[in-house]
KETI-726356 format. One record per residue: z, y, x of N, C-alpha, C in turn; residue in one letter. Coordinates in steps of 0.2 Angstrom, whole numbers, padded with zeros to 4 digits, always signed. Atoms other than C-alpha are relative to their C-alpha. Layout:
N
ZYXZYXZYXA
...
//
This chain:
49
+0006-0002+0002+0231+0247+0975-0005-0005-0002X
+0003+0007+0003+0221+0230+0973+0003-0003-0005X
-0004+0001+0006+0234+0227+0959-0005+0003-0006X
+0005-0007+0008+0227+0242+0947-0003-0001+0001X
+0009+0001+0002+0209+0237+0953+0001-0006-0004X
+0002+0007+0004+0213+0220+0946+0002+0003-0007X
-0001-0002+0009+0221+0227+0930-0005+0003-0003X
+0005-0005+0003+0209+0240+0928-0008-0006-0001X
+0004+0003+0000+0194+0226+0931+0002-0003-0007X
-0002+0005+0005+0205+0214+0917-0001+0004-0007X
+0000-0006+0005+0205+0230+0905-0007-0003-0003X
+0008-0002+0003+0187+0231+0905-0003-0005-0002X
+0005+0005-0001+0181+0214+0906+0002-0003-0009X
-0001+0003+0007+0191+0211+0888-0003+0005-0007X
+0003-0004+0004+0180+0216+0874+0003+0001-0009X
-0003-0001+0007+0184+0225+0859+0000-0004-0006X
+0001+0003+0007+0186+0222+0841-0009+0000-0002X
+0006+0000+0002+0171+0229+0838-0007-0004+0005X
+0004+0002-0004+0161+0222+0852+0002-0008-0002X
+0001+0006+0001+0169+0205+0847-0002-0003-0008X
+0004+0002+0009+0162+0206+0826-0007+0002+0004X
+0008+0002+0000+0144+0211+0835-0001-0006+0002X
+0002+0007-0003+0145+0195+0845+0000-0006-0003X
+0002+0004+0005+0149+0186+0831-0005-0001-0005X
+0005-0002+0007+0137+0195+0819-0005-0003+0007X
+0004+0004-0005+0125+0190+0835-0003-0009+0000X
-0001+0005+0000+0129+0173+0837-0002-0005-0007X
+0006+0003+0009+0124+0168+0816-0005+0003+0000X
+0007-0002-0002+0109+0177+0821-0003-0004+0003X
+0005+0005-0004+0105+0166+0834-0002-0005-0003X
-0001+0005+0003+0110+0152+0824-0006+0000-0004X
+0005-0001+0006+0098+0156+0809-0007+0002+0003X
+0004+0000-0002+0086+0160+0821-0002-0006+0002X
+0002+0007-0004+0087+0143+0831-0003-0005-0006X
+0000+0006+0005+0087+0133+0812-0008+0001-0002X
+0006-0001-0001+0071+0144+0809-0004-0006+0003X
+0004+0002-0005+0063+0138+0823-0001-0008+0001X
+0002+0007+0001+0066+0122+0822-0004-0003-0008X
+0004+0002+0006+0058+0119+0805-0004+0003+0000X
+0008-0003-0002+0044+0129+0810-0005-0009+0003X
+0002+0005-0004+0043+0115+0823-0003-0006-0005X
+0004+0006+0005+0043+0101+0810-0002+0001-0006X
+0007-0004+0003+0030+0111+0799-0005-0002+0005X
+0005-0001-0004+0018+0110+0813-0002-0006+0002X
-0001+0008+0000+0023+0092+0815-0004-0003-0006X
+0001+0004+0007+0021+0088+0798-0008+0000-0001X
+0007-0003+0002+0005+0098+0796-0007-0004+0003X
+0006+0004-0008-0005+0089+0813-0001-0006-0003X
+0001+0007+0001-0001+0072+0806-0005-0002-0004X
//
């Protein structure tokens, strides 16, 4: 019985195809969001000085 709960938890815990292209479409989102961000930052720098 705690066999099949383990498989069945390992089943679930591995994500699909499609949940593994949102994560990556995600992840270059973050990315391009972070690079944003940081050149905001030194705008804001540049601008004060």
């Amino acid at each position: 019985m705690l066999g099949r709960w383990q498989r069945q938890a390992l089943e679930a815990a591995v994500p699909s195809s499609a949940e593994r292209d949102e994560i990556k479409q995600l992840r270059a989102a973050f990315k391009r969001v972070e690079m944003e961000r940081d050149m905001l930052k030194k705008a804001v720098t540049i601008g004060m000085l």
